[in-house]
C-alpha positions as CSV (number, residue, x, y, z in Angstrom):
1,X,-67.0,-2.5,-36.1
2,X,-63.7,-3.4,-34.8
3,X,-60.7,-1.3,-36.1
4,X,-57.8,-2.3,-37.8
5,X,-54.3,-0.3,-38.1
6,X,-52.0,-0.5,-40.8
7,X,-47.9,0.2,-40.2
8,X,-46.2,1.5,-43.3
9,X,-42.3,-0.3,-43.0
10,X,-39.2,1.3,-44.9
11,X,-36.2,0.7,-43.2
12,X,-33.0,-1.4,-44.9
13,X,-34.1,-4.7,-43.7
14,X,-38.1,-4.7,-44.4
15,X,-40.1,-2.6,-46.7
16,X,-44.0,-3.1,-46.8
17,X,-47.3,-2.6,-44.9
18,X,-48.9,-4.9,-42.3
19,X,-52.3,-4.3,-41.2
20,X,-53.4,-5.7,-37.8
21,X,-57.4,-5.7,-35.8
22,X,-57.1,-4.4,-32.8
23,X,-59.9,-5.2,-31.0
24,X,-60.7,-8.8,-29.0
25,X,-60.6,-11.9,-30.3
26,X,-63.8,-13.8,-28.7
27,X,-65.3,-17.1,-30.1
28,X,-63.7,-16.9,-33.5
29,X,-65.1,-12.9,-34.2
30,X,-62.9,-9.9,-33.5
31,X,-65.3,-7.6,-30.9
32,X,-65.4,-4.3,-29.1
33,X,-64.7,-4.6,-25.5
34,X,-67.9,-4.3,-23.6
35,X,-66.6,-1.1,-21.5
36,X,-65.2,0.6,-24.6
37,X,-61.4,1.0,-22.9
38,X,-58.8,1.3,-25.3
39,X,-54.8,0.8,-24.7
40,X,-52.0,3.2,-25.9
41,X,-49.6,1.1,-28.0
42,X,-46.3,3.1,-28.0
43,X,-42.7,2.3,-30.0
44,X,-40.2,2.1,-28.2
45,X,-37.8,3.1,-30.2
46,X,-39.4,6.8,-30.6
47,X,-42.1,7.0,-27.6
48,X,-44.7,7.8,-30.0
49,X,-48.1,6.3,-29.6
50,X,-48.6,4.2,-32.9
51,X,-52.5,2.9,-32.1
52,X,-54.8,1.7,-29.5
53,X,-56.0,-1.9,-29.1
54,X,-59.0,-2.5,-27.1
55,X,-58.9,-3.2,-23.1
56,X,-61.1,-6.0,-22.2
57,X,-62.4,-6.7,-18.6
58,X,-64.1,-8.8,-16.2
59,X,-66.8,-9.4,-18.2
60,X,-65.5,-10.1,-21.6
61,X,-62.9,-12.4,-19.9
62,X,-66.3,-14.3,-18.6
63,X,-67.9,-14.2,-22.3
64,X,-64.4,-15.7,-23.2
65,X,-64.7,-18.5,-21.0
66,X,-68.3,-19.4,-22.1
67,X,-66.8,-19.6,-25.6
68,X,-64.2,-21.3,-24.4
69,X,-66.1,-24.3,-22.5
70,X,-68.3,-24.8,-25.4
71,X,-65.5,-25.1,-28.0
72,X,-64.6,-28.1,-25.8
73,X,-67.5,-29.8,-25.6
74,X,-68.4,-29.3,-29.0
75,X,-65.8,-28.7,-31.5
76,X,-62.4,-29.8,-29.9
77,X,-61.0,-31.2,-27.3
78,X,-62.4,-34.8,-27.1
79,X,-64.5,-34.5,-29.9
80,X,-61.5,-33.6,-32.7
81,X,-59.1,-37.2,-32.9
82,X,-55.4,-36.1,-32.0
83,X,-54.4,-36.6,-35.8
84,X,-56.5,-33.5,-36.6
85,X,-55.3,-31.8,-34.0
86,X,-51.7,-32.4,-35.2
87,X,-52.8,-31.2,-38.8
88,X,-54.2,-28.2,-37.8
89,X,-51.4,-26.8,-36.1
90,X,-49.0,-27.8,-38.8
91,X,-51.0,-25.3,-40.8
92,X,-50.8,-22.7,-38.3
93,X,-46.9,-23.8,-38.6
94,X,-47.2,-23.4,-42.2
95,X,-49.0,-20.0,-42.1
96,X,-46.5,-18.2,-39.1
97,X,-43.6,-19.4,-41.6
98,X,-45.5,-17.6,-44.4
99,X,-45.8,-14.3,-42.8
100,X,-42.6,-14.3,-40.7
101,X,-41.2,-11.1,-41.9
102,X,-44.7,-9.6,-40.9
103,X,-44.3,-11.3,-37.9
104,X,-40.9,-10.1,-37.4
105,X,-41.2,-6.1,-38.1
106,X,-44.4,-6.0,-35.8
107,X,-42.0,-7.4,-33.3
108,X,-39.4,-4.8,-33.9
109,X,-42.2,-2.1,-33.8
110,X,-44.1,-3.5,-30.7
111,X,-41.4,-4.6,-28.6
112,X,-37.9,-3.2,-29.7
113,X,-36.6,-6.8,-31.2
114,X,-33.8,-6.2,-33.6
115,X,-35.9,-7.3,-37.3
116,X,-33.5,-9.8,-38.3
117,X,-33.0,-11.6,-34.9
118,X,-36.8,-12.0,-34.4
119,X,-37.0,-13.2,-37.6
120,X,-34.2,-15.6,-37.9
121,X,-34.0,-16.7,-34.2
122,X,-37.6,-16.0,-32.4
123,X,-39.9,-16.7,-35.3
124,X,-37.9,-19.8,-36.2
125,X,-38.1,-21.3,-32.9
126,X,-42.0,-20.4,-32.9
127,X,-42.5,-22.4,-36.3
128,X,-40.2,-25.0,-34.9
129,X,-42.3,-25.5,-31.3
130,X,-45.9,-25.4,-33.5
131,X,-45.0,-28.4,-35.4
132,X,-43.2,-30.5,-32.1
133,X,-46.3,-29.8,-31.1
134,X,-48.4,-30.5,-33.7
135,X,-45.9,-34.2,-34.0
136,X,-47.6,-35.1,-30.0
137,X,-51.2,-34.0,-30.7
138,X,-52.1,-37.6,-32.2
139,X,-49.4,-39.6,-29.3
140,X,-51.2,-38.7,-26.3
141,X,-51.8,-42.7,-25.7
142,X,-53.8,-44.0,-22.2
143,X,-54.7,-40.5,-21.2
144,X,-58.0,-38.7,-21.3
145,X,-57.7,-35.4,-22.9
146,X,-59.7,-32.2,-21.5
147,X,-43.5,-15.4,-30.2
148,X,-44.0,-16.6,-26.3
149,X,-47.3,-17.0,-26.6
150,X,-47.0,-19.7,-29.2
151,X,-44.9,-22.1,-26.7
152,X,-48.0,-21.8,-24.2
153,X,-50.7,-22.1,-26.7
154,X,-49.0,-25.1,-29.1
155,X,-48.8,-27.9,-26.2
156,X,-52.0,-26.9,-25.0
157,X,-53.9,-27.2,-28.5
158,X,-52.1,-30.2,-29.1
159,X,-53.5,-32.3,-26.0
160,X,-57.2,-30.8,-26.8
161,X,-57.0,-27.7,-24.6
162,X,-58.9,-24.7,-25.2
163,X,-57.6,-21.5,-24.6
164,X,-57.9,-17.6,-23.6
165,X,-54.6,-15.7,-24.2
166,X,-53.9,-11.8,-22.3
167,X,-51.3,-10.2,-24.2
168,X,-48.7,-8.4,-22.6
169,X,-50.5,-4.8,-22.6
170,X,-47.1,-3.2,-23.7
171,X,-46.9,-5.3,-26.6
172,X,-50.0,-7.2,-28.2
173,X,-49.9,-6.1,-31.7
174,X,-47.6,-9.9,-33.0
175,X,-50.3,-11.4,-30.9
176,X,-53.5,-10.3,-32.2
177,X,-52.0,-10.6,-35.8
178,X,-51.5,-14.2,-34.7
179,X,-55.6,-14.7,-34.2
180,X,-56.3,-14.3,-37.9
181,X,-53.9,-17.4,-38.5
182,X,-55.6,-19.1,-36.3
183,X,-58.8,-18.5,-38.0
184,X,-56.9,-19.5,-41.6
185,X,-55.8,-22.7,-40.2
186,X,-58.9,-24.3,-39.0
187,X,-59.0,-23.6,-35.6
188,X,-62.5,-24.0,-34.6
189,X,-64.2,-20.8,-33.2
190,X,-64.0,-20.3,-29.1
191,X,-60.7,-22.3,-28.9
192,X,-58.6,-19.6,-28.7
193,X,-59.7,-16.0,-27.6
194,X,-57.4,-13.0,-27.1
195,X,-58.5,-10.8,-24.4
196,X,-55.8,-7.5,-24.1
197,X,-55.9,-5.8,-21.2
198,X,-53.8,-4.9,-18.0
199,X,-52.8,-7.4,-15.2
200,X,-54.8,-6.2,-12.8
201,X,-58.3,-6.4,-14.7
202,X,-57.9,-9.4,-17.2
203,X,-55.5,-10.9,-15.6
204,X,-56.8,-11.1,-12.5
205,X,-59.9,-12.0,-13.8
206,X,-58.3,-15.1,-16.0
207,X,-56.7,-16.0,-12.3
208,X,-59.7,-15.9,-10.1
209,X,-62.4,-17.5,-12.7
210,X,-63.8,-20.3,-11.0
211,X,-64.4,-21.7,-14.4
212,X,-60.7,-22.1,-15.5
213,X,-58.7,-24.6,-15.2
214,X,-55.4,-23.7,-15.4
215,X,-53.1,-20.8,-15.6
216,X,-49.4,-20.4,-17.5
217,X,-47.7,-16.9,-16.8
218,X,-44.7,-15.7,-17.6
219,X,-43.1,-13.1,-16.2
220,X,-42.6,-11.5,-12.3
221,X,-42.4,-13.8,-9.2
222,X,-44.4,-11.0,-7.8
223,X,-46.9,-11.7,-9.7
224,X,-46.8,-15.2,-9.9
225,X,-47.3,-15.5,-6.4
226,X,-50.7,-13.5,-6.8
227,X,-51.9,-16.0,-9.0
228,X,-51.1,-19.0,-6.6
229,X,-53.2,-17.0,-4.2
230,X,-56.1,-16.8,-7.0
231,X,-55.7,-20.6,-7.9
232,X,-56.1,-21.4,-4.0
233,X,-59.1,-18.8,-3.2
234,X,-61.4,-19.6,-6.4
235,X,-61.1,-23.1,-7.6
236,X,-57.3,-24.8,-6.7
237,X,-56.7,-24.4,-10.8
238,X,-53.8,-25.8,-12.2
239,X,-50.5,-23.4,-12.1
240,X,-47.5,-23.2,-14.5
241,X,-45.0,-20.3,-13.9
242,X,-42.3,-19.7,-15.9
243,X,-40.5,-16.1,-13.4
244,X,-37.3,-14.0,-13.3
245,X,-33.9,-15.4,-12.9
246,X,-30.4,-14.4,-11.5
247,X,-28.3,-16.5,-13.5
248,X,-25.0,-17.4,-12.7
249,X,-22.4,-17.2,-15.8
250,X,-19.4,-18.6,-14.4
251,X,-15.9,-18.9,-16.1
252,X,-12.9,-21.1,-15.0
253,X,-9.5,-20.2,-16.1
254,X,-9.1,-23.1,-18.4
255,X,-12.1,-22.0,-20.8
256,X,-10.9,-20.2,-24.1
257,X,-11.2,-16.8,-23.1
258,X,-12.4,-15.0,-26.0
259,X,-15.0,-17.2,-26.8
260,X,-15.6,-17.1,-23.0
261,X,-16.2,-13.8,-23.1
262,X,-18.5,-13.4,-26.4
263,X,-20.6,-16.4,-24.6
264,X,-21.2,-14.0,-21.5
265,X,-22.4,-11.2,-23.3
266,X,-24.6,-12.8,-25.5
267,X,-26.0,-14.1,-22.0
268,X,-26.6,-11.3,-20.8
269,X,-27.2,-8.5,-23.8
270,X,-29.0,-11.1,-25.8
271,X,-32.6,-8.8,-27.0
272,X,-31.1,-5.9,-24.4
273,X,-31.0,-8.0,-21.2
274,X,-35.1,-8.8,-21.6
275,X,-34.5,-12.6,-21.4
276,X,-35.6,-14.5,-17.9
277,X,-32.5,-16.5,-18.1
278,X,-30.0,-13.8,-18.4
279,X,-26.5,-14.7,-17.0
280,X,-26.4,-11.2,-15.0
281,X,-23.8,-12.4,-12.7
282,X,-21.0,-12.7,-14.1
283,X,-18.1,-14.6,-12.0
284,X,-14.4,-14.9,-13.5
285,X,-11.1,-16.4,-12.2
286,X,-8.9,-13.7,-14.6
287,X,-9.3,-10.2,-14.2
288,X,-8.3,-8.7,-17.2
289,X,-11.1,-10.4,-19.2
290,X,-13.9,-7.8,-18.1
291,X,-12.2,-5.3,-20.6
292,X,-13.1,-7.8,-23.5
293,X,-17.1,-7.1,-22.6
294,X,-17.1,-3.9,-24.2
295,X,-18.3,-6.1,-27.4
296,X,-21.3,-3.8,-28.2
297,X,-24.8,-5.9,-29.2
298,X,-27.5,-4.9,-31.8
299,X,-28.8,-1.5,-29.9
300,X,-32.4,-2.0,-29.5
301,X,-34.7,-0.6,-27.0
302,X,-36.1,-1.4,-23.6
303,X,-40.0,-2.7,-24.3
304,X,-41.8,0.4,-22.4
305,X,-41.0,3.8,-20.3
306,X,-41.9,1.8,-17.3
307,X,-39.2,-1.0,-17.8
308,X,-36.5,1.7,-18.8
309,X,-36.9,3.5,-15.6
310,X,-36.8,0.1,-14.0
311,X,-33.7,0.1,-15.1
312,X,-32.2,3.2,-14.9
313,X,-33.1,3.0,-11.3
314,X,-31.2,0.1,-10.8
315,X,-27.8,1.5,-12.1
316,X,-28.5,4.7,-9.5
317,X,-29.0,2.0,-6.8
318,X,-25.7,0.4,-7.7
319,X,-23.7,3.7,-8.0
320,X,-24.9,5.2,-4.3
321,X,-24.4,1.1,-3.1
322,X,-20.6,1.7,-3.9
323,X,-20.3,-0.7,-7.1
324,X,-18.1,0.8,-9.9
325,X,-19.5,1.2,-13.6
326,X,-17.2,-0.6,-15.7
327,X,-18.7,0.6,-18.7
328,X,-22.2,2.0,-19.9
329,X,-24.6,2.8,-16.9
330,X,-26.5,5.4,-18.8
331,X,-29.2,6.3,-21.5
332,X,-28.3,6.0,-25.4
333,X,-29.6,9.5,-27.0
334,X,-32.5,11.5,-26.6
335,X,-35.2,9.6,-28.3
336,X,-36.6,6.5,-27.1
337,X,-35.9,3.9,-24.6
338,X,-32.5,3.1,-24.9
339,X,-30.0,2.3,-22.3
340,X,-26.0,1.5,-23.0
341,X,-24.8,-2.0,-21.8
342,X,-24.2,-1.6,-18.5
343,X,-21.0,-3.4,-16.5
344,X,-20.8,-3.4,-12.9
345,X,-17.6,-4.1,-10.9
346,X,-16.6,-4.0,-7.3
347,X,-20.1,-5.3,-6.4
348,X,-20.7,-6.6,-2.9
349,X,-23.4,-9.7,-3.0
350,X,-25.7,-7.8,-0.5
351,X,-26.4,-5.1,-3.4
352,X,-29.8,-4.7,-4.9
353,X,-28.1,-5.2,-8.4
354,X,-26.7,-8.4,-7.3
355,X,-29.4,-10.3,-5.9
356,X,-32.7,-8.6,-8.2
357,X,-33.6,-9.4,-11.5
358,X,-33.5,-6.0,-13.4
359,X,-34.3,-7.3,-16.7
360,X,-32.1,-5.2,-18.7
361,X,-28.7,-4.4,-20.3
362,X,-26.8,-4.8,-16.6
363,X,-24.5,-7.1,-15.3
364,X,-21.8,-7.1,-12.2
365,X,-18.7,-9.0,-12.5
366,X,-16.9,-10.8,-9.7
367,X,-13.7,-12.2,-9.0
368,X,-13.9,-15.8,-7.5
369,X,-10.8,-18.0,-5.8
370,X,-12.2,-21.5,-5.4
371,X,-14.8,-23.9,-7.2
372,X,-16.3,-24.3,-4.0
373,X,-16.2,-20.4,-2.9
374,X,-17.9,-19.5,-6.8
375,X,-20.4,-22.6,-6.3
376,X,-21.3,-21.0,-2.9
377,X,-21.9,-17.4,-4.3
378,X,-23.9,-19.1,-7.3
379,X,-26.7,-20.4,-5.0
380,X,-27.2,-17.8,-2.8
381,X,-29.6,-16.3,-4.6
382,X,-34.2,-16.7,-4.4
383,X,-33.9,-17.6,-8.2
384,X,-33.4,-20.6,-10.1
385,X,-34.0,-20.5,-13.9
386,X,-30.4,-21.0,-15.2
387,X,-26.6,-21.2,-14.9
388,X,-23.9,-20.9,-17.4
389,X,-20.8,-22.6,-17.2
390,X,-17.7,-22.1,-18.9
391,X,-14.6,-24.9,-18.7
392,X,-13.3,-27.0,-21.0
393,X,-12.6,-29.4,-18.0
394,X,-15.4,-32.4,-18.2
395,X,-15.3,-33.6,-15.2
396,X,-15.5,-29.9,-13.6
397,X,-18.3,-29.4,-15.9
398,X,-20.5,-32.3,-14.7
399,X,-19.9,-31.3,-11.3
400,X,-20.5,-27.8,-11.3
401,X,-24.0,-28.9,-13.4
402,X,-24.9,-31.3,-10.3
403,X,-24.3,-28.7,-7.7
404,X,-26.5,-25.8,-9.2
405,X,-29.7,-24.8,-8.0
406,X,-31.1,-24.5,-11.2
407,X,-33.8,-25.9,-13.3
408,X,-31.4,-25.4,-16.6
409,X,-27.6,-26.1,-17.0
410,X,-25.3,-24.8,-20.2
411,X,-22.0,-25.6,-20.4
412,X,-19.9,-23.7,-22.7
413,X,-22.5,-21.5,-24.4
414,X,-25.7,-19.6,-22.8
415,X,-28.9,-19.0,-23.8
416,X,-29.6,-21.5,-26.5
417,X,-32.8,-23.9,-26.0
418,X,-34.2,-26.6,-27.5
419,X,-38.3,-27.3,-28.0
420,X,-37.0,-30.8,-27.2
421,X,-35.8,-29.9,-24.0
422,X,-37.7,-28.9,-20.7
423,X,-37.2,-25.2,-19.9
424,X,-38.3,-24.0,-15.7
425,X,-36.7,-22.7,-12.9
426,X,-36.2,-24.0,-9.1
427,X,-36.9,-21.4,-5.8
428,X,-39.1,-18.7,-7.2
429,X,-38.3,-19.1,-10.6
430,X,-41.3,-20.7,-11.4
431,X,-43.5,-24.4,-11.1
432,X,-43.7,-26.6,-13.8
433,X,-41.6,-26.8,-17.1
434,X,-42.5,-25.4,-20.4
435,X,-41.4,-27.4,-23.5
436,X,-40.8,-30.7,-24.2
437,X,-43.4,-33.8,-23.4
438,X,-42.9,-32.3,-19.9
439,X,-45.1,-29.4,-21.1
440,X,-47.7,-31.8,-22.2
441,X,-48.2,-33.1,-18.7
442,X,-49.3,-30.1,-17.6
443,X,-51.4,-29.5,-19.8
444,X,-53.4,-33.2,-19.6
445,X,-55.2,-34.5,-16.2
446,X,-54.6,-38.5,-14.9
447,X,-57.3,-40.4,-14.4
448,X,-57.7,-44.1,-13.7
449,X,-60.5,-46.6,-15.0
450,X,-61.3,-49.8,-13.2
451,X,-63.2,-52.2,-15.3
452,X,-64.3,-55.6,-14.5
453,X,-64.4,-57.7,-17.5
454,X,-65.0,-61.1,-15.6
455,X,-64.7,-61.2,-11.8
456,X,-68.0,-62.1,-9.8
457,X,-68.8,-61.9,-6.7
């Protein structure tokens, strides 16, 4: 029998239990993993271990794909109509809406997200991709159809995919709430299976299975690049890679300064500098504006002891490098894994913390002269995802957004996205483009029929 565990809440924002299985999700049923391997969950916030969730393995990745394959002969893919596709997930839309403040506070407990931000900005966007989604499922025409998680899963289901999901091992416990929604609305059993585990099991079973057909990761170019290697070694699967980013936030002397400045942080501090796109490069033509970034964000955590020693290293690396702490560069009390906004000034682009992602709360600041000499310094980099621009000049704008090497452009704000809108990286930021009908492409294969309806030879 598969355990569950239940999370008492009482804090000013949330009060209440919610009770989550933490085994694998496999052809509809929650199971055991075969090896009997279970998974330390731990809250950030404290470092106390709050449950296990089962690890999975080769071999229940392989009984995953069996389920998987059958689903789509059977009960989906071309044998559900695109209409009932489309209702379907506008019930699971329905049903995420529902529990969102479940949702929400497993979030803050699993991964360190501030409650109210996951709730009104996260889980909204989540409800808001499901039903785009679910709006395509019945527009596919003329082709033949064979929290993060939800933007991979939605444009999949939609074009009558089936699907096995790993969890980040760090944080699984949204996601395997998620599979009893599923269940609720009407997702046929074997469509979608949850298999937790750690990269270098599960995941590198999902990558090498001759019987899959694609892959979608987010997260490392390291790792990404491992799974190219799979696709090309097993069966030349399908690859979408959403990776890290060293985004650009630039800021021209004509843009409204405060506002400027409250743009950049959120850029850069937005869920404690855990965002892909994070403008962690930070170039200005005024120098007295990097005082104005001691505007202090939600406090939250860093997701796992790993990340926030990640990080910490990172800020030694840039104080023995020669770069100047502007202001944080160290840990925020005793308990947990917190780490103070960290500025950087006096940075030299051949530092680590200039040209690595770090993935947290750190940013370096540097003074540019030119358009040209900024544009320069903004490209020289392996990544990418995005840029940020500040100006209130138009025509500046538009040129600065040609000249970037990067797969997404904001001008006068950072951050925000739109389900409407294509979200991917150039260099090693990624392949492919999440969102949008671009997503569905990836998702769907071409194929051409040539049918003679009169010729004779």
């Amino acid at each position: 029998m598969v355990k569950s565990y239940t999370h008492l809440f009482n804090t000013a924002v949330y009060v209440g239990s919610v009770t989550v299985k933490t085994g694998l999700f496999i052809n509809g049923r929650w199971v055991n993993p075969i090896e009997g391997e279970y998974i330390d969950v731990v809250d950030p916030a404290s470092e106390d271990v709050i449950t296990t969730v089962g690890c999975g393995g080769a071999e229940d990745v392989n009984i995953a794909v069996e389920a998987s394959r059958k689903a789509f002969r059977t009960s989906w893919g071309l044998k559900v109509p695109g209409s009932e596709r489309g209702r379907i997930l506008s019930k699971l839309a329905d049903l995420i809406e529902e529990r969102s403040e479940e949702l929400a506070a497993l979030e803050a407990l699993d991964v360190g997200k501030p409650f109210l931000s996951s709730k009104h900005f996260e889980l909204k966007s989540v409800v808001q991709a499901v039903r785009y989604y679910a709006g395509w499922a019945d527009k596919a025409h003329g082709k033949t159809i064979e929290m993060m998680a939800v933007l991979k899963i939605a444009p999949a289901l939609a074009t009558g995919n089936t699907v096995i999901l790993k969890p980040s091992e760090v944080a699984p416990l949204s996601v395997l709430f998620l599979a009893d929604l599923l269940n609720d609305a009407g997702i046929p059993p074997g469509v979608v299976n949850i298999v937790n585990g750690y990269g270098h099991t599960v995941g590198s079973a999902i990558a090498s299975h001759p019987k899959i057909d694609k892959i979608t990761f987010t997260g490392s170019s390291l790792t990404g690049c491992k799974i190219l290697k799979a696709s090309a070694a097993s069966n030349l699967k399908a690859v979408t890679l959403e990776l890290g980013g060293k985004s650009p936030t630039i800021i021209f002397n004509d843009a409204t300064l405060e506002q400027a400045v409250q743009w950049a942080a959120l850029g850069v501090f937005s869920n404690m500098g855990q965002i892909c796109s994070a403008g962690s490069r930070i170039y200005a033509l005024q120098a007295e504006w990097v005082s104005l970034l001691k505007l202090q964000p939600a406090m939250a955590p860093q997701v796992s002891k790993t990340q926030f020693e990640r990080i910490m290293s990172y800020i030694s690396s840039g104080k023995s490098e020669g770069a100047k702490i502007h202001f944080g560069g160290e840990r925020f009390g005793e308990q947990g894994y917190f780490i103070r906004p960290t500025i950087f000034v006096d940075v030299k682009p051949s530092m680590k913390i200039m040209r690595e992602e770090i993935f947290g709360p750190v940013c370096c600041v540097v003074k540019f002269r030119t358009e040209e000499e900024v544009l320069g310094w903004a490209n020289d980099t392996t990544y990418g995802l995005a840029a940020n621009v500040l100006t209130e000049n138009a025509a500046r704008a538009i040129r600065m957004a040609h000249a970037l090497e990067a797969g997404v452009i904001y001008v006068n704000h950072t951050i925000a996205g739109d389900i409407n809108v294509p979200f991917g990286g150039y260099k090693q930021s990624g392949l492919g483009r999440e969102m949008g009908e671009e997503a569905l492409a990836t998702y769907t294969q071409v194929k051409a029929v040539h049918l003679n309806i009169g010729q004779v030879l």
